[in-house]
One Martini backbone bead per residue (centre of mass of N, CA, C, O) as a GRO file, in nm:
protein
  207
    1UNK     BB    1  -5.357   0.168  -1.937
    2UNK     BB    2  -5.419   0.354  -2.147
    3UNK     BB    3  -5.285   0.604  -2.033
    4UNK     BB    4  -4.993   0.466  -2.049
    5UNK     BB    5  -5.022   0.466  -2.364
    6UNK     BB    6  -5.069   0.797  -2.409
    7UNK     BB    7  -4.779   0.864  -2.310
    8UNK     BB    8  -4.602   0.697  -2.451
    9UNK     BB    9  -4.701   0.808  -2.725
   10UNK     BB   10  -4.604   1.118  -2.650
   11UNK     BB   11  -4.264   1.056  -2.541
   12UNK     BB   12  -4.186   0.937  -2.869
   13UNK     BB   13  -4.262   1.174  -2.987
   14UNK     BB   14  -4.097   1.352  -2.874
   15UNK     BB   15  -3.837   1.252  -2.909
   16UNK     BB   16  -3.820   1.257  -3.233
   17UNK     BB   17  -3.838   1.577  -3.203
   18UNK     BB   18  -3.564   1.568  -3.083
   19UNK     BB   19  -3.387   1.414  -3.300
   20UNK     BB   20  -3.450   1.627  -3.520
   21UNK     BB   21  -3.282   1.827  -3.782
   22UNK     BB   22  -3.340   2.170  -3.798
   23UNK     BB   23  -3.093   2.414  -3.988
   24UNK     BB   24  -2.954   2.656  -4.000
   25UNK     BB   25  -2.581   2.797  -4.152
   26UNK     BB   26  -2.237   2.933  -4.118
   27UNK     BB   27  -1.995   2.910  -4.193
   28UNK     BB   28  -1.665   2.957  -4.139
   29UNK     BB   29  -1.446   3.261  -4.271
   30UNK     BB   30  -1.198   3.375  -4.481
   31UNK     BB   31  -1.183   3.767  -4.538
   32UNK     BB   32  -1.081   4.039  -4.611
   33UNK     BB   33  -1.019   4.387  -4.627
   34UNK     BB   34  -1.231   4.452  -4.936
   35UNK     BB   35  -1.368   4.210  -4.951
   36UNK     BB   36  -1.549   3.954  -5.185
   37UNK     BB   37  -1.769   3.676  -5.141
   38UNK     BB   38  -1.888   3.351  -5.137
   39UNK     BB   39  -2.156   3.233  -4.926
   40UNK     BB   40  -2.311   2.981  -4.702
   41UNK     BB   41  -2.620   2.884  -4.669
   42UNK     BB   42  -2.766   2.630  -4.475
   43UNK     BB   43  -2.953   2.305  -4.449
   44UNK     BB   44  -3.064   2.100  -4.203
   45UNK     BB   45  -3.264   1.813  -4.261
   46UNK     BB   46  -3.444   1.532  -4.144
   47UNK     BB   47  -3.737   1.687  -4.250
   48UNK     BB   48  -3.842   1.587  -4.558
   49UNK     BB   49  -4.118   1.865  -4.583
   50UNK     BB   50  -3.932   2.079  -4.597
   51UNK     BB   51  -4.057   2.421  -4.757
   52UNK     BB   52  -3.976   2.703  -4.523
   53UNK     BB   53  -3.813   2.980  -4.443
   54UNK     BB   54  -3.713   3.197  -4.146
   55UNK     BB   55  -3.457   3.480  -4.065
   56UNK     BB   56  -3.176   3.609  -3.955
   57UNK     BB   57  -2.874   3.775  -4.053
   58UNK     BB   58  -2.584   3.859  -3.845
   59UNK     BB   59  -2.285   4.065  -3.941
   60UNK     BB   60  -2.046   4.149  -3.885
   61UNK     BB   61  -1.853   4.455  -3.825
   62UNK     BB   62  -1.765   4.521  -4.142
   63UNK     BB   63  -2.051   4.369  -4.319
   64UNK     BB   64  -2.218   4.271  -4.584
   65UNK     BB   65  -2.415   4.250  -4.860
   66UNK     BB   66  -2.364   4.248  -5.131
   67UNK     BB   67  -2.439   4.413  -5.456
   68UNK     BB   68  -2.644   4.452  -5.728
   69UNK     BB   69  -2.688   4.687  -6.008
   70UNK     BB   70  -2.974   4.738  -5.862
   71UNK     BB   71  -2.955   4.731  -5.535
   72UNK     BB   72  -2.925   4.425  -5.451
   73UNK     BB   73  -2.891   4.119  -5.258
   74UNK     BB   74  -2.653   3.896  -5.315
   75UNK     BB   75  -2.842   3.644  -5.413
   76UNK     BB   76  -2.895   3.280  -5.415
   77UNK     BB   77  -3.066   2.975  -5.504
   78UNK     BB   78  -3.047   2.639  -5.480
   79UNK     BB   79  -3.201   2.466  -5.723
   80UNK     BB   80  -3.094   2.168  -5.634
   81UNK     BB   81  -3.287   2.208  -5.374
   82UNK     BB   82  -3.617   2.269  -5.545
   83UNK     BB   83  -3.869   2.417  -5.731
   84UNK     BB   84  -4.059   2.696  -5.630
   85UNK     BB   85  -3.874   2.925  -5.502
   86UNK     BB   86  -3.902   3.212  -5.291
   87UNK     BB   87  -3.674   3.527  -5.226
   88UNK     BB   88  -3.611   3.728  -4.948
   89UNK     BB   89  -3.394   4.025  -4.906
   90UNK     BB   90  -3.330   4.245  -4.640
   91UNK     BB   91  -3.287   4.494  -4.469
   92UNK     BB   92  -3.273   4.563  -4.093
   93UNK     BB   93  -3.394   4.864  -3.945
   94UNK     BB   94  -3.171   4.988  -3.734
   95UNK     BB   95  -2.988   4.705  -3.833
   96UNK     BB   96  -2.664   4.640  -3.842
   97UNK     BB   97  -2.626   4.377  -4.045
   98UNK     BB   98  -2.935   4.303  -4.078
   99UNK     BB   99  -3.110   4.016  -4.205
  100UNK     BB  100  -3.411   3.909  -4.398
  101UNK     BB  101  -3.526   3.594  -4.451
  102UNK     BB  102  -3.733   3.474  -4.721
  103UNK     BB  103  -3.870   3.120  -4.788
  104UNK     BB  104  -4.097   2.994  -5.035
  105UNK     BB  105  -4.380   2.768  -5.164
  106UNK     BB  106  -4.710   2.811  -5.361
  107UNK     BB  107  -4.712   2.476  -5.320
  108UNK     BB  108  -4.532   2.339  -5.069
  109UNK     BB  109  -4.233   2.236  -5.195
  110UNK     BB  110  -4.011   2.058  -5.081
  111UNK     BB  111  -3.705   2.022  -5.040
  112UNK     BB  112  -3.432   1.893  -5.106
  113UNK     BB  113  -3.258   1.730  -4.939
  114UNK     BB  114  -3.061   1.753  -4.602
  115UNK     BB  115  -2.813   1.901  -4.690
  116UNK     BB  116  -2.705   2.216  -4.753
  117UNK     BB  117  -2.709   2.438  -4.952
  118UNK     BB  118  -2.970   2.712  -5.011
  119UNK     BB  119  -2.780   2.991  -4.994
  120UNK     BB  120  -2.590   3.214  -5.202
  121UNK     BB  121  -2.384   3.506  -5.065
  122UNK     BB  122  -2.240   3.798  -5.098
  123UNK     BB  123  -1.978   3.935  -4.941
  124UNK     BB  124  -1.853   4.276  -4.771
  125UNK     BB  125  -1.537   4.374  -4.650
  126UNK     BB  126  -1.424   4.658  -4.534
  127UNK     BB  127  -1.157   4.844  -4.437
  128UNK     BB  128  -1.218   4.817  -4.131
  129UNK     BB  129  -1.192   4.494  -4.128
  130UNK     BB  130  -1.071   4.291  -3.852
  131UNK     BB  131  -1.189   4.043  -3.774
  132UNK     BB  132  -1.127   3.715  -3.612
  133UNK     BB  133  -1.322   3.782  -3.343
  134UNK     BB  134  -1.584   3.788  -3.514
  135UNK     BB  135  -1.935   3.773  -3.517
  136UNK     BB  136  -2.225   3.605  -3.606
  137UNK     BB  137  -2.596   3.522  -3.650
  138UNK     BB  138  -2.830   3.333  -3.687
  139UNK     BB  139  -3.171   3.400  -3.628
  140UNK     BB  140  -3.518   3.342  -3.590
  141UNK     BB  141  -3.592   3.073  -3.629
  142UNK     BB  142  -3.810   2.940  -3.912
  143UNK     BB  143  -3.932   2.606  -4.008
  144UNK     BB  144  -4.159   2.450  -4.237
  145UNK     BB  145  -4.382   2.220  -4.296
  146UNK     BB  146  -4.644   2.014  -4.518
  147UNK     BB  147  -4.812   2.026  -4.199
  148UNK     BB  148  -4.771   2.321  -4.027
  149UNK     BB  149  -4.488   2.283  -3.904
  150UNK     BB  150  -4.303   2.422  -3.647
  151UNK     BB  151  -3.970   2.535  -3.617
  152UNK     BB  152  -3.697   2.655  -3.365
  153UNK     BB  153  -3.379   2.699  -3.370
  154UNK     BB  154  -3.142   2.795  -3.255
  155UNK     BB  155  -2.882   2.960  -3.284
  156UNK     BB  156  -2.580   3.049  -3.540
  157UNK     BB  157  -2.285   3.075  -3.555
  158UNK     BB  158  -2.009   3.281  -3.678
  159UNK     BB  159  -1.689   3.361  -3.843
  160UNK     BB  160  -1.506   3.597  -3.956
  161UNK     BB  161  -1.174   3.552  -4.109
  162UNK     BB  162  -0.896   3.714  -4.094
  163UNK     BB  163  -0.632   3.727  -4.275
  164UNK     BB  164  -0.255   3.654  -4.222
  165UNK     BB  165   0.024   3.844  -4.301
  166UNK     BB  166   0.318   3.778  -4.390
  167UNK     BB  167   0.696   3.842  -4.343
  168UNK     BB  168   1.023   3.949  -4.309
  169UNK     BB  169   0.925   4.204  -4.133
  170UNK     BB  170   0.651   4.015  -4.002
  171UNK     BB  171   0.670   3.834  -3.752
  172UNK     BB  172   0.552   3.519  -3.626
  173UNK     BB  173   0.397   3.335  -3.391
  174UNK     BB  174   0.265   2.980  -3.385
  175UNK     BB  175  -0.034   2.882  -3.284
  176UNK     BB  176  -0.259   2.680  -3.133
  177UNK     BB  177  -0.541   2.607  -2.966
  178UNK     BB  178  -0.369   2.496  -2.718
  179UNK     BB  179  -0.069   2.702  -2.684
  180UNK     BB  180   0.086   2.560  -2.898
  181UNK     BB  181   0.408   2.591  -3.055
  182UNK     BB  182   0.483   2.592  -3.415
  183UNK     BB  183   0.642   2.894  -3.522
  184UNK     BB  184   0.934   3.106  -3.521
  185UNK     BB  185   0.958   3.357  -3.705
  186UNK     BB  186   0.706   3.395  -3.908
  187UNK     BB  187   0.666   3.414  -4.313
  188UNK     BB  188   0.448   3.164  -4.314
  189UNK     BB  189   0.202   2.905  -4.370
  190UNK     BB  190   0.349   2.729  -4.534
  191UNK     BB  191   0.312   2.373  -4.448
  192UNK     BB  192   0.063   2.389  -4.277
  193UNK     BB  193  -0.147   2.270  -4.137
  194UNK     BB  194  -0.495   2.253  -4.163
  195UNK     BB  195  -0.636   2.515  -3.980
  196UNK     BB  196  -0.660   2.694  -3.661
  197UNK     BB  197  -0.471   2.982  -3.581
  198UNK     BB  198  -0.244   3.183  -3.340
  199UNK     BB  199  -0.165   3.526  -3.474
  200UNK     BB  200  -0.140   3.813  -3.264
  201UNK     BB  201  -0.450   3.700  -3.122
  202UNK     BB  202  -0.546   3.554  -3.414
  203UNK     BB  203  -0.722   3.410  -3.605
  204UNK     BB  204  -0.639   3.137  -3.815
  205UNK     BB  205  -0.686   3.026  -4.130
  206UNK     BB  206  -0.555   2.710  -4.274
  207UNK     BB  207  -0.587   2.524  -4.634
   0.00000   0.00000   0.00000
């Protein structure tokens, strides 16, 4: 019976753990080539004492993190969700594209709240960026709770995708996501419903 009551009460504390919700994540976002953007690293955590996170963020090819008149990578901590942490972003060697994100507090202070940015980026996409169906990936995910107990969640997609010019020279049929067409010989997405359609083969967010 006893044996029986430490499986139960082993098997509870599992689902338990398999029930919290802790990862990093980046929105898909729609840029330009020549574009300078600031996007959101995000945080959502059900686990309330969560301190610390380390991950890589590996962005499209033809993307990087702009930089500040220092020559350091353009990024700021959410202070609001915060209190006394410290944040070093490094690009990795070797790996174009692909950033090592440490934050962490010498007192083991946890985040505030449970959703939303914890880190604001500002990326630059060069005249090369192709977008609509780069993807991108948070990657390496690695967040500790003050009880240093550590969490390993799944990797994370994300897309930047480049919006789609129209005019009168450049007409285009406008497909949404299931392959029916919205609009013939379109000079604009002007009066469409916000979300993702397809223009010449590429993915277009319209807002």
């Amino acid at each position: 019976m006893k044996k029986l009551m430490i499986l139960a009460v082993s098997l509870l504390s599992a689902m338990n753990m398999m029930a919290q919700t802790v990862e990093l994540s980046i929105d898909n976002f729609d840029i330009n080539a020549g574009e300078t953007k600031a996007i959101s690293l995000n945080m959502t955590n059900s686990v309330d004492n969560i301190c610390a996170f380390q991950c890589e963020v590996v962005f499209p090819k033809g993307m990087s993190i702009a930089l500040t008149k220092k020559g350091k990578p353009d990024v700021k901590l959410n202070e609001d969700r915060m209190e006394d942490h410290s944040l070093t972003v490094e690009p990795i060697e070797g790996k174009e594209g692909t950033y090592k994100f440490i934050c962490f507090s010498l007192t083991n202070a946890p985040f505030y709240e449970n959703s939303g940015e914890i880190v604001s980026i500002k990326v630059a996409a060069d005249e090369s960026y192709t977008g609509a169906t780069l993807t991108g990936t948070v990657q390496n995910q690695v967040l500790t709770d003050t009880d240093a107990n550590g969490y390993s969640p799944a990797d994370a997609t994300f897309t930047g995708i480049k919006q789609m010019e129209l005019s009168n020279d450049k007409p285009a049929t406008i497909y949404d996501l299931k392959g029916n067409i919205v609009r013939k010989n379109a000079t604009t997405t002007n009066g469409l419903r916000s979300g993702v359609y397809i223009i010449n083969n590429k993915k277009v967010i319209v807002k």
